[in-house]
C-alpha positions as CSV (number, residue, x, y, z in Angstrom):
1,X,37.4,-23.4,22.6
2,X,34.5,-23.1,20.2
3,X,32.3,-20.2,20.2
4,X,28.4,-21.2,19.3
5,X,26.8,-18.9,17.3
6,X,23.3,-18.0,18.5
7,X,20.8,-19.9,16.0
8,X,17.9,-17.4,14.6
9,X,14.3,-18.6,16.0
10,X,11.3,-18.8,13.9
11,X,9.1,-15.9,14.2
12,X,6.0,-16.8,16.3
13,X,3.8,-14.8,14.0
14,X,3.7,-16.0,10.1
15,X,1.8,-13.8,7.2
16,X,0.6,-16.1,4.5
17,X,1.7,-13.6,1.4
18,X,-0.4,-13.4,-1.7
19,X,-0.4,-11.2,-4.8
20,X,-2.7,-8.6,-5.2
21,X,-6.6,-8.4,-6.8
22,X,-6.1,-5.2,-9.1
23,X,-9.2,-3.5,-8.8
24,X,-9.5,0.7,-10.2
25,X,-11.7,1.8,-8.2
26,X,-11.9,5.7,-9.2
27,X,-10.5,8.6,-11.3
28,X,-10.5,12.4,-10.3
29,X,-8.7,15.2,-12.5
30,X,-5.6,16.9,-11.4
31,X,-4.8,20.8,-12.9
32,X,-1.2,21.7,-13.5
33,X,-1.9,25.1,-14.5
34,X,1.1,26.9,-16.1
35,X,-0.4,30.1,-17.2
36,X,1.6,32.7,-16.1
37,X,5.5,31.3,-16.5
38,X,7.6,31.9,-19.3
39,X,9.2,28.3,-18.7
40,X,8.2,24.7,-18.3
41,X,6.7,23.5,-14.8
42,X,8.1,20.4,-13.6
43,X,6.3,18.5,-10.6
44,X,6.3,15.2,-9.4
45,X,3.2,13.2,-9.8
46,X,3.4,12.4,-6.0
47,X,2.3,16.2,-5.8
48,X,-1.1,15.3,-7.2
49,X,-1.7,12.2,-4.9
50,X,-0.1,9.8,-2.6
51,X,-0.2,6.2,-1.6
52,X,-1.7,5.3,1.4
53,X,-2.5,1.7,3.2
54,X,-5.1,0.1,5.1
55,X,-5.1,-3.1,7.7
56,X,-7.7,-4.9,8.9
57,X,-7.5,-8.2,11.0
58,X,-10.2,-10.6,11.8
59,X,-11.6,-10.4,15.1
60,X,-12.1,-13.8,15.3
61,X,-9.2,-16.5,15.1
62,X,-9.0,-20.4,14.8
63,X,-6.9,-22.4,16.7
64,X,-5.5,-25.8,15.7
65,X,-7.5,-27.6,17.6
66,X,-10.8,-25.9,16.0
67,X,-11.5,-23.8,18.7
68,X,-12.8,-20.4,17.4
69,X,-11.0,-17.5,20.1
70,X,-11.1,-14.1,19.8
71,X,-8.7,-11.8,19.0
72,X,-7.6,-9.2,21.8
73,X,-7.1,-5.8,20.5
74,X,-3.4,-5.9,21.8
75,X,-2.7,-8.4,19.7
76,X,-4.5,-7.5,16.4
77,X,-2.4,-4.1,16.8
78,X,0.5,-6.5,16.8
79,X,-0.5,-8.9,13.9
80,X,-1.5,-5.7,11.9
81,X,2.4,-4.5,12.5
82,X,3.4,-7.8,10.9
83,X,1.2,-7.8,7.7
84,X,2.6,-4.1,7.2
85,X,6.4,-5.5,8.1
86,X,5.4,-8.7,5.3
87,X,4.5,-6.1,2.1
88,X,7.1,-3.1,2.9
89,X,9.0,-4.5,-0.7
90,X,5.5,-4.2,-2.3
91,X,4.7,-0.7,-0.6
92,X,8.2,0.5,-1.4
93,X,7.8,-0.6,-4.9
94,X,5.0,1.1,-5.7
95,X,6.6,4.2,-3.9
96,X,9.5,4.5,-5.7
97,X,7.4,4.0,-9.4
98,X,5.2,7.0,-8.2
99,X,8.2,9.1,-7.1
100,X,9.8,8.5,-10.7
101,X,6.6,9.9,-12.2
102,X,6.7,13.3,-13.4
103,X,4.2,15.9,-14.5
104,X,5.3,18.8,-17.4
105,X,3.4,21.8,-18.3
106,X,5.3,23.9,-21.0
107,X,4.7,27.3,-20.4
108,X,0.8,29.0,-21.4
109,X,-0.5,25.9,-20.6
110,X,-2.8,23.9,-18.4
111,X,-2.5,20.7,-18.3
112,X,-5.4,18.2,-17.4
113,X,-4.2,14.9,-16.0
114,X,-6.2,12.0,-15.0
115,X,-5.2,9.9,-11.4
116,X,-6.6,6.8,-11.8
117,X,-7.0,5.0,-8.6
118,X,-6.1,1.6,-7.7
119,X,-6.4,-0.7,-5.0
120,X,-4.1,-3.4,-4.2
121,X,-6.0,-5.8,-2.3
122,X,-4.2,-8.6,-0.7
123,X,-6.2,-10.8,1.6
124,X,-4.7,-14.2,3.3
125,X,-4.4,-15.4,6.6
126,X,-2.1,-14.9,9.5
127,X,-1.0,-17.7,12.5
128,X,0.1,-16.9,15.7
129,X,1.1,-19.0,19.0
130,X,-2.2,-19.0,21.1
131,X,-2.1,-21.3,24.7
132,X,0.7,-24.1,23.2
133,X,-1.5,-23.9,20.0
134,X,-1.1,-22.3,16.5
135,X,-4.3,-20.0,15.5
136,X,-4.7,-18.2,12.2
137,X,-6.9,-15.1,11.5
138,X,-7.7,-13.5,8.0
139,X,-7.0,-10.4,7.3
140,X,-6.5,-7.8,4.3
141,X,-4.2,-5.2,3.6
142,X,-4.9,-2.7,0.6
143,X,-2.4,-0.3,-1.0
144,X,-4.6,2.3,-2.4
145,X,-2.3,3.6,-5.7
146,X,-2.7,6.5,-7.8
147,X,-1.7,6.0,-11.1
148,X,-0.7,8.9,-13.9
149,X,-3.5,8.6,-16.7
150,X,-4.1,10.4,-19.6
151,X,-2.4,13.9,-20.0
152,X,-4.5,16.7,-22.0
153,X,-3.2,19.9,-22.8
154,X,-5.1,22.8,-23.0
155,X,-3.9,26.7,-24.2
156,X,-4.7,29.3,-21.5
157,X,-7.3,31.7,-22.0
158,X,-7.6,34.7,-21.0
């Protein structure tokens, strides 16, 4: 007797993905002040800054039939769970590249770097079933990025 294997359905809710708009959108200094040890200081860059995300759905949607519906806060909390689930990859990319950076300050030194911000703005629609129908809202989800600039050493004083 054969065994059927149960057949994966299509996810009722589909993210349109898009590459990012690049847009630096700020700097700000960071001190790694190293003044008063005899050996090098060592920190991760994520010390200095960290990436964090933003979501925003459309309160409005369009159904396939042209109707304009709104969108019911219960379910914008769930299409803003699926845009986050469609760029993990792209957040966990940009993770791991600022966990690999590294900040050194040889000793008697402060260092001076520049975080350069970044924001990753992708915007697109999402569909989801609405009363038989298919309807699609926009939305936009930025990764905001720090980035290590330029490094400028500078001798302690006293």
């Amino acid at each position: 007797m054969a065994t059927l294997a149960p057949t994966a359905t299509p996810r009722a809710i589909r993210v349109v993905k898009v590459s990012p708009i690049v847009e630096v959108t700020t700097t700000e200094q960071y001190h790694l002040n190293n003044c008063s040890n005899y050996t090098a200081m060592r920190q991760p860059f994520s010390d200095a800054a960290q990436i964090w995300t933003e979501v925003a759905v459309s309160d409005q949607a369009t159904r396939s039939d042209g109707t304009i519906i709104p969108v019911s806060e219960p379910m914008r909390s769930e299409l803003v769970h699926e845009v986050e689930l469609a760029y993990q990859d792209a957040l966990g990319v940009a993770r791991a590249t600022l966990d690999a950076s590294e900040m050194l300050a040889p000793p008697f030194t402060v260092w001076y770097i520049t975080v350069i911000w970044e924001d990753r703005l992708f915007a697109a629609s999402i569909s989801f079933p609405s009363d038989g129908l298919t309807a699609m809202a926009a939305y936009t989800y930025t990764q905001h990025v720090p980035i290590m600039g330029s490094v400028k050493p500078m001798p302690c004083t006293a």
